[in-house]
VEXBA-343628 format. One line per 5 residues: for each residue x, y, z of N, C-alpha, C, O. Coordinates in steps of 0.05 Angstrom, whole numbers, plus 5000, padded with zeros to 4 digits. Atoms other than C-alpha are relative to their C-alpha. Example, Ala and Ser with C-alpha at 12.3 -4.5 7.8 and 13.67 -1.06 7.14 Angstrom:
2
5018:4976:5000:5246:4910:5156:5018:5024:5000:5039:5024:5013; 4984:4976:4999:5273:4979:5143:4985:5022:5014:4995:5044:5018
This chain:
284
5017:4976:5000:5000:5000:5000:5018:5025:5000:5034:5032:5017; 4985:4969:4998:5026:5067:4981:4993:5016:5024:4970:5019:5033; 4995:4989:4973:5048:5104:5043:4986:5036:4999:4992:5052:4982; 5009:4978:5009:5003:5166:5058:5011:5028:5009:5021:5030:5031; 4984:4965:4998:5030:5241:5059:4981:5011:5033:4958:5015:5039
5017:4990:4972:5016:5264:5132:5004:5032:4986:5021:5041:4971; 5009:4980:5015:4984:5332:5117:4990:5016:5026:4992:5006:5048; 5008:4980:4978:4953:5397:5159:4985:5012:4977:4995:5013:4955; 5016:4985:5015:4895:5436:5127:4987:5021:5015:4984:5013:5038; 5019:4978:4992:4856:5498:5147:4979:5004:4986:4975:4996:4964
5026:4998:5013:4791:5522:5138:5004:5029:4999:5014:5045:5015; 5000:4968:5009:4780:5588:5097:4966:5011:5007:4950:5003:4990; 5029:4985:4997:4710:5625:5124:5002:5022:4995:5021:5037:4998; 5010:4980:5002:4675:5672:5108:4985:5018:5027:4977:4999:5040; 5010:4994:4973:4644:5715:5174:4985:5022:4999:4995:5042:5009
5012:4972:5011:4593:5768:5152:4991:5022:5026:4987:5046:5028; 5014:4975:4967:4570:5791:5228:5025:4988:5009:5032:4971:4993; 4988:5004:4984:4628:5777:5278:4996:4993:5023:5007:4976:5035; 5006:5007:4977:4587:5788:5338:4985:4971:5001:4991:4952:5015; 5011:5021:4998:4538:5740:5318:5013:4974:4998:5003:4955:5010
4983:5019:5001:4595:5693:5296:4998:4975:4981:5015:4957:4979; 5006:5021:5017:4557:5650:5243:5032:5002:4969:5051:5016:4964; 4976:4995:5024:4599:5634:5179:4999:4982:4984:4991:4962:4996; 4993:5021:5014:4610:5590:5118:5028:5002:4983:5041:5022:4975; 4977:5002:5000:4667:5553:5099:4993:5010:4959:4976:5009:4942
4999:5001:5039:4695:5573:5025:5016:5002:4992:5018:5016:4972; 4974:5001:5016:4764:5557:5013:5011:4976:5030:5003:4976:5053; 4978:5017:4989:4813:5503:5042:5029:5002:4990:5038:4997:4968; 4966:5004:5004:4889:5511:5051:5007:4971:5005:4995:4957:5021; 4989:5029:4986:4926:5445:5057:5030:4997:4988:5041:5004:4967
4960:4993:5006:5004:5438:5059:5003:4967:5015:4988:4955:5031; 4981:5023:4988:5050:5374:5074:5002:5013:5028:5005:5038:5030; 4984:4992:4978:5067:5373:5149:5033:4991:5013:5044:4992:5035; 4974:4999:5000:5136:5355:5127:5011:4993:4975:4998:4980:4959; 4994:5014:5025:5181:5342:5071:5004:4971:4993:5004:4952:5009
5002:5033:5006:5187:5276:5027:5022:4989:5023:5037:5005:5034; 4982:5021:4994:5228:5223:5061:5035:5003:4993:5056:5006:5006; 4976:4993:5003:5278:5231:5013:5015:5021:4992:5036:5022:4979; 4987:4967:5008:5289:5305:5010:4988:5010:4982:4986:5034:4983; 5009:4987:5020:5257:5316:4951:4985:5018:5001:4969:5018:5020
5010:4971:4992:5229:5387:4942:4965:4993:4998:4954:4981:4979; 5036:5015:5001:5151:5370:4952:4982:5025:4995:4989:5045:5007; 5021:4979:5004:5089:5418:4928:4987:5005:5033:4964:4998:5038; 5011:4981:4973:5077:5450:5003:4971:4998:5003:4960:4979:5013; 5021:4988:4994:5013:5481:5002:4993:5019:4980:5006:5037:4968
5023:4996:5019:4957:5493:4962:4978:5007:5008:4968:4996:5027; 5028:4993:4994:4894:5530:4962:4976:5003:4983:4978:5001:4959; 5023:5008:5016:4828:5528:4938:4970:5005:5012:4959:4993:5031; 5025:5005:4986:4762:5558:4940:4976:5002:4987:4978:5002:4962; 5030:5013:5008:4685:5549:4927:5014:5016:4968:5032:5030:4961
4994:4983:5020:4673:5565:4862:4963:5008:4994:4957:5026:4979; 5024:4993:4986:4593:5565:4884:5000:5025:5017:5012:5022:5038; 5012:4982:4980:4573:5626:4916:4981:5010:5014:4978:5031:5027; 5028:4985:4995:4507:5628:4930:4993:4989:5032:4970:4993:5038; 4998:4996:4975:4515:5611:5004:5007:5024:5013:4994:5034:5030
4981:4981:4995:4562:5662:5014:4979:5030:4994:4982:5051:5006; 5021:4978:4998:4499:5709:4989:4983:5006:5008:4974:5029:5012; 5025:5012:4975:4448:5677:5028:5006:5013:5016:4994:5034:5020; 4999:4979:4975:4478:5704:5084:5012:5033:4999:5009:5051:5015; 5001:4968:5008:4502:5767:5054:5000:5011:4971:5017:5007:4953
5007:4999:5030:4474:5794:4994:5012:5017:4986:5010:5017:4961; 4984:4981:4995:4516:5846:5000:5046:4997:4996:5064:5014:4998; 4981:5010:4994:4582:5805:4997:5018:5011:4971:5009:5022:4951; 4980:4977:5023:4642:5832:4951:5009:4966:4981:5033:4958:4978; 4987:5023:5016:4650:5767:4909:5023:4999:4991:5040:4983:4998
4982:4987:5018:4695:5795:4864:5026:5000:5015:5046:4990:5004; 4978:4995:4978:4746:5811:4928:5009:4968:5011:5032:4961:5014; 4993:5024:4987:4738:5740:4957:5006:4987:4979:5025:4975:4989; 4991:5016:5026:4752:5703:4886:5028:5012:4992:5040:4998:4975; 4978:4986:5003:4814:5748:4883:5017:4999:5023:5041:5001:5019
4980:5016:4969:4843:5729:4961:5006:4977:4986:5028:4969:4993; 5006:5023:5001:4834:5671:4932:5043:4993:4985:5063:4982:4994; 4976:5001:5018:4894:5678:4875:5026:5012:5021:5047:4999:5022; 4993:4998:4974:4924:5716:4940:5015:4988:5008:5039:4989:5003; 4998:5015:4978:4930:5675:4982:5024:4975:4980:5043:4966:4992
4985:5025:5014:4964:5619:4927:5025:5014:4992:5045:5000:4989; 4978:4995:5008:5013:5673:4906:5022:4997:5019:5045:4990:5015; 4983:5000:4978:5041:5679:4968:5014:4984:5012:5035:4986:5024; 4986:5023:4999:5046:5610:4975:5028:4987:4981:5046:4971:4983; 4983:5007:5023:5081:5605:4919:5033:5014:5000:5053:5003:4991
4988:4985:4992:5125:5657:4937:5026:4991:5021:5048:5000:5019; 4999:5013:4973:5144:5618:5003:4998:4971:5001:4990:4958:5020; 5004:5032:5001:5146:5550:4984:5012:4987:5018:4999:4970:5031; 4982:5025:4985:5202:5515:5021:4985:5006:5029:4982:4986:5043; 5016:4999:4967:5165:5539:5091:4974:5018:5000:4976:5042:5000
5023:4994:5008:5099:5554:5083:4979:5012:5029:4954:5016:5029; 5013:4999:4969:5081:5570:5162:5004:5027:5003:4989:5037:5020; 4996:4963:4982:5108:5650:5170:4978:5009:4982:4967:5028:4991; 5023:4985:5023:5053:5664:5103:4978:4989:5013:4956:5001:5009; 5028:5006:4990:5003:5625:5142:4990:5019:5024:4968:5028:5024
5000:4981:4983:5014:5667:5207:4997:5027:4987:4977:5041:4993; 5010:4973:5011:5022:5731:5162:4969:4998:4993:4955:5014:5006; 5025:4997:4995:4949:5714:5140:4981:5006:5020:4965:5024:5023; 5013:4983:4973:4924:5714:5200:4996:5017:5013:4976:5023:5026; 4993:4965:4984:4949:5774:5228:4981:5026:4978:4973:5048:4985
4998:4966:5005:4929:5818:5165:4960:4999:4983:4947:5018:4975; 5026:5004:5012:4856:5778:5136:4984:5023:5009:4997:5041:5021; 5031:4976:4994:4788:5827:5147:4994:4978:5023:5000:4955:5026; 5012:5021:4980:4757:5798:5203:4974:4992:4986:4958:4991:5005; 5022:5010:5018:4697:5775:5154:5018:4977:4983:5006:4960:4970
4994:5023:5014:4746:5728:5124:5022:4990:5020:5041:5005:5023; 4990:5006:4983:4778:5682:5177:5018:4960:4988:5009:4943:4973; 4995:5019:5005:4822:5624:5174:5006:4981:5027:5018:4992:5046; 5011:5014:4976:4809:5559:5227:5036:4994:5010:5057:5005:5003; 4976:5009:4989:4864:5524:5267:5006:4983:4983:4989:4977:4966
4992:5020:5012:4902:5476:5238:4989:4976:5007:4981:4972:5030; 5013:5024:4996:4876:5404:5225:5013:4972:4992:5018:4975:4968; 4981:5012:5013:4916:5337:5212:4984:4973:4986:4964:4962:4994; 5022:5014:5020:4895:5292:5151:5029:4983:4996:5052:4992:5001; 4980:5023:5022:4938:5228:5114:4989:5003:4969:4964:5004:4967
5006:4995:5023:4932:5236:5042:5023:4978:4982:5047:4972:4981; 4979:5005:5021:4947:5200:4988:5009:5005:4969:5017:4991:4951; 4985:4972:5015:4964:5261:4946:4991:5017:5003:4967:5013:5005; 5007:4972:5001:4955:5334:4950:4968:5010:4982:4948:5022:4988; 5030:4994:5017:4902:5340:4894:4977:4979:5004:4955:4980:4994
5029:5015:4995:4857:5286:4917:4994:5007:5032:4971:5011:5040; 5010:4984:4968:4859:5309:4994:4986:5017:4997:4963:5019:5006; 5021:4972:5004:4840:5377:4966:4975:4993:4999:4957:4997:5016; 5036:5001:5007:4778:5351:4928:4996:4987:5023:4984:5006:5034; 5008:5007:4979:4766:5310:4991:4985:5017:5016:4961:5017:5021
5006:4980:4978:4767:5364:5038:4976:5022:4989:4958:5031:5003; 5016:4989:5020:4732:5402:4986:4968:5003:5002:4952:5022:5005; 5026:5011:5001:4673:5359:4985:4988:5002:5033:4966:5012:5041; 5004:4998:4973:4674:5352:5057:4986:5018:5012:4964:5015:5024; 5005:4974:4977:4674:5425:5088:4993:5022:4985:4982:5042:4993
5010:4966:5027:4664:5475:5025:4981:4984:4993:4976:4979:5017; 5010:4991:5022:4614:5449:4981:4988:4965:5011:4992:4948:4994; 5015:5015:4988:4576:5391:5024:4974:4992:4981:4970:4968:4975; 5022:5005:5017:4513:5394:4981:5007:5000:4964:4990:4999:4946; 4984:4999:5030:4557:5395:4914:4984:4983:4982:4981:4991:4959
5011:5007:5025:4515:5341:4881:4966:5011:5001:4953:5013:4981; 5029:4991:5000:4444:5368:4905:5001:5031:4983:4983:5041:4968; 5014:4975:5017:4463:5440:4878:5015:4993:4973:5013:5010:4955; 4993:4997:5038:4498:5417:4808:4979:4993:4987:4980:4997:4963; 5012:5013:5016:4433:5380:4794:4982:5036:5000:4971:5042:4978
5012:4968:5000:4401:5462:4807:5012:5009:4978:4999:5012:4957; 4989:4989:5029:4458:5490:4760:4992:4997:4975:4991:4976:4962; 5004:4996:5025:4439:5515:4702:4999:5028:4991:5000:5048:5006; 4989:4976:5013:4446:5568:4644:5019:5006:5001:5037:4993:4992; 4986:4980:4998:4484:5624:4664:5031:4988:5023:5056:4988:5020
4976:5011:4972:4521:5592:4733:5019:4982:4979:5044:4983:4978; 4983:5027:5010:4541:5530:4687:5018:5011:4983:5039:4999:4978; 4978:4987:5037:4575:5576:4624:5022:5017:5017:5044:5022:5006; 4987:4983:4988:4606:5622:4683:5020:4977:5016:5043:4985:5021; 4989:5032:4990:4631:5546:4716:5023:4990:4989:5043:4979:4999
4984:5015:5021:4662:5529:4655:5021:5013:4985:5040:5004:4974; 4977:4980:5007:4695:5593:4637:5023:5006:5011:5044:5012:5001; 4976:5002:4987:4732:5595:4701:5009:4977:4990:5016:4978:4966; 4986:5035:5004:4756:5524:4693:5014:5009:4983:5038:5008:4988; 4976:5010:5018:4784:5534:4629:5022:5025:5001:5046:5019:5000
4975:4989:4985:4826:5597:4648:5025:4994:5036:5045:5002:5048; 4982:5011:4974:4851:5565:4709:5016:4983:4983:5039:4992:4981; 4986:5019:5011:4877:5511:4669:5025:5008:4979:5047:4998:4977; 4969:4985:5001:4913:5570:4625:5011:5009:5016:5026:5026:5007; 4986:4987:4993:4940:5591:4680:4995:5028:5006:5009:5038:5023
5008:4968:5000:4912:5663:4676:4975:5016:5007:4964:5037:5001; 5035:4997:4989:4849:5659:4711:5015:5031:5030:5006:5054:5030; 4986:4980:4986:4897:5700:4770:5010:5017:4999:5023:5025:5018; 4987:4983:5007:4921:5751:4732:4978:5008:4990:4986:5027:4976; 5023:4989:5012:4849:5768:4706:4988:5013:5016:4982:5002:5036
5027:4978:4985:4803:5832:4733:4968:4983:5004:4954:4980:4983; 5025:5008:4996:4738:5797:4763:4981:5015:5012:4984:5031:5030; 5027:4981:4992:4665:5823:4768:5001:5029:5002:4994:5043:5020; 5002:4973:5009:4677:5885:4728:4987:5016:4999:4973:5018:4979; 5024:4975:5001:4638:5945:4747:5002:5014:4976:5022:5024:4967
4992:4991:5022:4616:5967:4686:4989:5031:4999:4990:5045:4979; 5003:4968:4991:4592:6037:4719:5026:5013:5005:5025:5037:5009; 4978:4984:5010:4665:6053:4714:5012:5020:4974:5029:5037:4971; 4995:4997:5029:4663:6061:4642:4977:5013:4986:4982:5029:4968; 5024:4985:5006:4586:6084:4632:5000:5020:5020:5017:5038:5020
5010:4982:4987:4554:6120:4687:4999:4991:5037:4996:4967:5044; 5012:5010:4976:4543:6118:4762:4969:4991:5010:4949:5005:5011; 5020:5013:4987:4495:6073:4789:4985:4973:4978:4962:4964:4978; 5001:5012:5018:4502:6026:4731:5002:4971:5013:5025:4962:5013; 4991:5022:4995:4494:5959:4760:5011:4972:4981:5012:4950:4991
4985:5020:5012:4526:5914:4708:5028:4991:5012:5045:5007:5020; 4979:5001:4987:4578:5869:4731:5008:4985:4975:4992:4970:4964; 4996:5029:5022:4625:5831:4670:5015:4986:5018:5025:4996:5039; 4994:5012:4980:4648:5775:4700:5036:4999:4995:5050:4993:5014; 4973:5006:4995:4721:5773:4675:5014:5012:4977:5002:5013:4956
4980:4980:5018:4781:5814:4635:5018:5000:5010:5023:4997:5034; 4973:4990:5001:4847:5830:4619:5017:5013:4971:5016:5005:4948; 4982:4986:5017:4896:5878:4582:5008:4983:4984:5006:4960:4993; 4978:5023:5015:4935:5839:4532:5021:5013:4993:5024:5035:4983; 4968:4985:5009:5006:5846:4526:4995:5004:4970:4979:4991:4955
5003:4999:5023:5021:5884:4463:5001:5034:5000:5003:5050:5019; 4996:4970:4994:5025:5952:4440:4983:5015:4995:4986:5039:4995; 5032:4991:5008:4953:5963:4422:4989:5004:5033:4978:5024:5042; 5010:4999:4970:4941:5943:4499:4968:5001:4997:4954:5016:5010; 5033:5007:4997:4868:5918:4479:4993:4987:5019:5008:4968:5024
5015:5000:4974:4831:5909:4535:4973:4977:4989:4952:4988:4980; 5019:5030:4995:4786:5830:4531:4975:5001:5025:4982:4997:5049; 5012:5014:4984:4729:5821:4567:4978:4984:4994:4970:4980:4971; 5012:5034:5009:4682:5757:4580:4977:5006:5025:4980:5016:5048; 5024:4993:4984:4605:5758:4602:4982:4968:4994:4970:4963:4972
5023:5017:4997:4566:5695:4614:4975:5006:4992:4960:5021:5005; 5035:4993:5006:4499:5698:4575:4991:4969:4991:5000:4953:4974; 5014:5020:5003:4459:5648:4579:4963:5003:4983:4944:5015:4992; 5015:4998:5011:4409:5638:4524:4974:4977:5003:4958:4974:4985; 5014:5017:5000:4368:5582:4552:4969:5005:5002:4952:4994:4988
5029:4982:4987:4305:5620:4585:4996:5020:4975:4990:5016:4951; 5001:4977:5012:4306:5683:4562:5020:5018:4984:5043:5011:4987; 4983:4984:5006:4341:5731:4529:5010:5027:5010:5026:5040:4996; 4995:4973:4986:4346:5794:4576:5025:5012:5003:5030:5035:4999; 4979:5001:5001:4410:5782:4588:5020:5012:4980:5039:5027:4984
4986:5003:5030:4435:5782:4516:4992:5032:4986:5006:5042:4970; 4997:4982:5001:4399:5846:4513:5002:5028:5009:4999:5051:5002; 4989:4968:4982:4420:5889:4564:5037:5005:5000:5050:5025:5006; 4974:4993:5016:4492:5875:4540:5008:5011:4983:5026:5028:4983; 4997:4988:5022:4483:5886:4474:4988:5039:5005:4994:5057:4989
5002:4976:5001:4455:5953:4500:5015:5022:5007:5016:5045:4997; 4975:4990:4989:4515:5968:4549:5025:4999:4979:5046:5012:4984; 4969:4997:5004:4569:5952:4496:5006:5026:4984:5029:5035:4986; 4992:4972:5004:4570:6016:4465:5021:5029:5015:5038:5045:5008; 4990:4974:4982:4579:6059:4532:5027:4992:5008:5046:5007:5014
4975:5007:4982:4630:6008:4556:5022:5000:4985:5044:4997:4997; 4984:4999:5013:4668:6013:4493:5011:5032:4999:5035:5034:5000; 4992:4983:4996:4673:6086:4495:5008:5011:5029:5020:5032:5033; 4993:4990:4970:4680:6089:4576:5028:4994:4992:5043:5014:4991; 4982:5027:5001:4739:6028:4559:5031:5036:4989:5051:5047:4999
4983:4980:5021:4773:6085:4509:5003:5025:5019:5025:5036:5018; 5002:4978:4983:4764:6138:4554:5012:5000:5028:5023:5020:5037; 4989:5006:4971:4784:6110:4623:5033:4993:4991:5054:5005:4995; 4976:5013:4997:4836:6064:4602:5018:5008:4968:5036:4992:4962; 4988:4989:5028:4860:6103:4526:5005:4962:4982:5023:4952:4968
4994:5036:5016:4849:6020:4502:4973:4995:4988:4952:5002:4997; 5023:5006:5019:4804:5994:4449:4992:4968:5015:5008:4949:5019; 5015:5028:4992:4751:5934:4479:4980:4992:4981:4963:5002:4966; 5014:5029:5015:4735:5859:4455:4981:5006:5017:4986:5024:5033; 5022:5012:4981:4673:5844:4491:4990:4977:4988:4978:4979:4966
5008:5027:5001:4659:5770:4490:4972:4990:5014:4970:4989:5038; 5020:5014:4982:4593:5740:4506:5004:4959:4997:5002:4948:4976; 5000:5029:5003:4601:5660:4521:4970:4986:5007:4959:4989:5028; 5029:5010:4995:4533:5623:4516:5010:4970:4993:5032:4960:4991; 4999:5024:4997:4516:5557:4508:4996:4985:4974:4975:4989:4963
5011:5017:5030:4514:5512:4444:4975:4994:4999:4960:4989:5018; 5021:4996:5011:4462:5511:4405:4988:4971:5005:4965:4968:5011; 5017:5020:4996:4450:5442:4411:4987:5005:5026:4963:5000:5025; 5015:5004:4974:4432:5453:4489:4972:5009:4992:4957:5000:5009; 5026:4991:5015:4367:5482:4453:4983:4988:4979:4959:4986:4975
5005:5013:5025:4366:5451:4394:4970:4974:5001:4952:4968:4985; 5020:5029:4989:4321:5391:4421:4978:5016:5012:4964:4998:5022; 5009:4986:4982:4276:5445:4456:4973:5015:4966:4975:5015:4942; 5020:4990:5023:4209:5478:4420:5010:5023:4988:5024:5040:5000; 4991:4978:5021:4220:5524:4359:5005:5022:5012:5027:5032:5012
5006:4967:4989:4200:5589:4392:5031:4995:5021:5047:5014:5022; 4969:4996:4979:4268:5565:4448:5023:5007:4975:5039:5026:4975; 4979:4992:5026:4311:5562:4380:4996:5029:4988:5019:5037:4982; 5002:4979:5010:4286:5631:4352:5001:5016:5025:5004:5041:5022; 4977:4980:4976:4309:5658:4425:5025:4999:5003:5040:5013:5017
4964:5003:4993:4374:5634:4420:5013:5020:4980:5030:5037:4986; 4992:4985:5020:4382:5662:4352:5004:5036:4996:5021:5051:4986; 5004:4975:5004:4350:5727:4365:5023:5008:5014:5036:5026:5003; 4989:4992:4974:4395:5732:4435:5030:5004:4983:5043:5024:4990; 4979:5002:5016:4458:5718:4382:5010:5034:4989:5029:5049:4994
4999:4989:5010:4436:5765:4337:5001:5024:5002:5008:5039:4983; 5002:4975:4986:4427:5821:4376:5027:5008:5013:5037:5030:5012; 4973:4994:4983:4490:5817:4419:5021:4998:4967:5041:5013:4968; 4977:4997:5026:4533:5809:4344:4995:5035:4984:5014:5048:4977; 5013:4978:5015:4497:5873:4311:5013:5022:5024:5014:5046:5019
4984:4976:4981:4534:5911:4374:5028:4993:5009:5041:4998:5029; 4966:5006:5004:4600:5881:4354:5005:4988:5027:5024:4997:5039; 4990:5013:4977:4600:5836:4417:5008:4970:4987:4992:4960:4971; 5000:5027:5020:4635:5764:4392:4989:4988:5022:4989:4994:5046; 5017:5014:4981:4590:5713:4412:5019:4971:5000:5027:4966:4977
4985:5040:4992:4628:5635:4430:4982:4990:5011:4963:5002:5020; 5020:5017:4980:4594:5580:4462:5022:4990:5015:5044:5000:5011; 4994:5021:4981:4618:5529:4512:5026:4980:4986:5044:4974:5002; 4984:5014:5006:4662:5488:4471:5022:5016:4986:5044:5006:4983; 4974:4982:5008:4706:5545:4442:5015:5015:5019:5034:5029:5012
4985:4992:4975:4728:5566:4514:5031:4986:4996:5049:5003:5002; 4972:5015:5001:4793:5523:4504:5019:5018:4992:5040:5021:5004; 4991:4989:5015:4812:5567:4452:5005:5030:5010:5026:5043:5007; 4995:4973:4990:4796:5635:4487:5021:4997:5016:5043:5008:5012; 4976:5003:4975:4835:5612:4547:5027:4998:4985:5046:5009:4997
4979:5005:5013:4889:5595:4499:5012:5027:4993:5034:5037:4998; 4989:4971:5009:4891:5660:4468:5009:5018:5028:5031:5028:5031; 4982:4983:4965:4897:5696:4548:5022:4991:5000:5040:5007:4994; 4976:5004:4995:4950:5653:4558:5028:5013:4983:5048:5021:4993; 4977:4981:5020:4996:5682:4496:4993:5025:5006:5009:5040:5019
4997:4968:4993:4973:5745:4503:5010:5013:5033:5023:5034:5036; 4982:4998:4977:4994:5742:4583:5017:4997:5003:5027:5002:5024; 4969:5015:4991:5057:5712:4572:5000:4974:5016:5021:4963:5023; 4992:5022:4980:5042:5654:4612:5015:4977:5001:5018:4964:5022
């Protein structure tokens, strides 16, 4: 039997009242609690968190997503940073977190490897109801699911601006949020961003974008002197396709409307490719 990696993990919460003291968990650290056997330089500590939020809104609706999905990259750089001893960056956390985002005592686990402990612990203490709410997921959550994923996998999901106020670029009191962007190296310095629309339901979505990309193209030019992509990622057509006519002549319209305001539309299976393109254009 392969011998298991003695291990230490923490729990990452969230803490929206303090006095009251409630909280949910939504990230796990977990590090070796020593090196290999035979010296070999070993992957430390790793972190990881929900990628579900709708607990985290339950109890505050109010909650800065955008900020906690960004500790997130945080929190891993630093590890990264600090590899061979991974214990003064865990104490520095502690000392400098918000008191709304708290991390537990240490906890001791056997593993037999780093990335299956994670998902373990994962399943365990973050995301407990994981198969009751994927069978909920749908539309919009699932294309926003799938988008992270495949920039994590370039690599450049942490180097990307999340849940872009797009009342920076229009007007105040503009609640649009895009969910994700970045500069691209280069000497144009075009400015990418990527909006989950989900054409399954309705199309509202598809057209309150296509109504914003105008302002946000001239805010884009104006704030940041850079010309903006705006990407909408929806869902293949087949997910519709099987569905009554009148669902197909919403998908189309939802298309056609967001293209006619120069937004490129992708689905679900050309994410590979976007992510690909971040990655060259980041350098990664």
């Amino acid at each position: 039997m392969k011998e298991r990696l003695p291990c230490e993990f923490f729990l990452v919460r969230y803490v929206p009242d303090v006095v009251k003291g409630e909280f949910t968990n939504i990230g796990v650290l977990l590090r070796e609690a020593g090196n290999a056997a035979d010296g070999a330089k070993t992957e430390n500590a790793v972190v990881r968190f929900t990628r579900d939020w709708s607990r985290v809104r339950c109890m505050d609706a109010d909650a800065d997503i955008g900020l906690l999905e960004s500790l997130e990259g945080e929190i891993a750089e630093r590890l990264r940073m600090s590899a061979t001893d991974p214990k003064p960056v865990l104490a520095l956390l502690q000392d400098t977190l918000s008191n709304s985002v708290q991390i537990s005592e240490a906890r001791a686990s056997l593993a037999e490897s780093i990335p299956a402990e994670l998902e373990q612990l994962m399943r365990m203490y973050v995301e407990p109801l994981k198969v009751k709410l994927a069978r909920q997921r749908s539309g919009r959550a699932v294309i926003a699911g799938a988008m992270r994923s495949e920039f994590e996998q370039a690599g450049v999901w942490g180097m990307m601006r999340k849940r872009i106020a797009a009342s920076l670029y229009t007007r105040a009191g503009d609640p649009m949020k895009i969910d994700c962007g970045y500069r691209a190296d280069g000497a144009d310095g075009m400015i990418r961003m990527f909006q989950a629309v989900s054409l399954e339901g309705d199309v509202e979505a598809a057209k309150g974008l296509a109504y914003s990309a105008p302002r946000l193209r001239e805010g884009v030019l104006r704030v940041e002197s850079a010309r903006l992509e705006l990407t909408a990622v929806v869902e293949s057509p087949r997910a519709v396709s099987d569905a009554e006519d009148e669902a197909m002549e919403r998908y189309r319209f939802g298309v056609d409307a967001m293209e006619q305001q120069e937004i490129q539309v992708v689905t679900i299976a050309d994410l590979a490719r976007v992510a690909e393109m971040a990655r060259a254009e980041l350098r990664v």
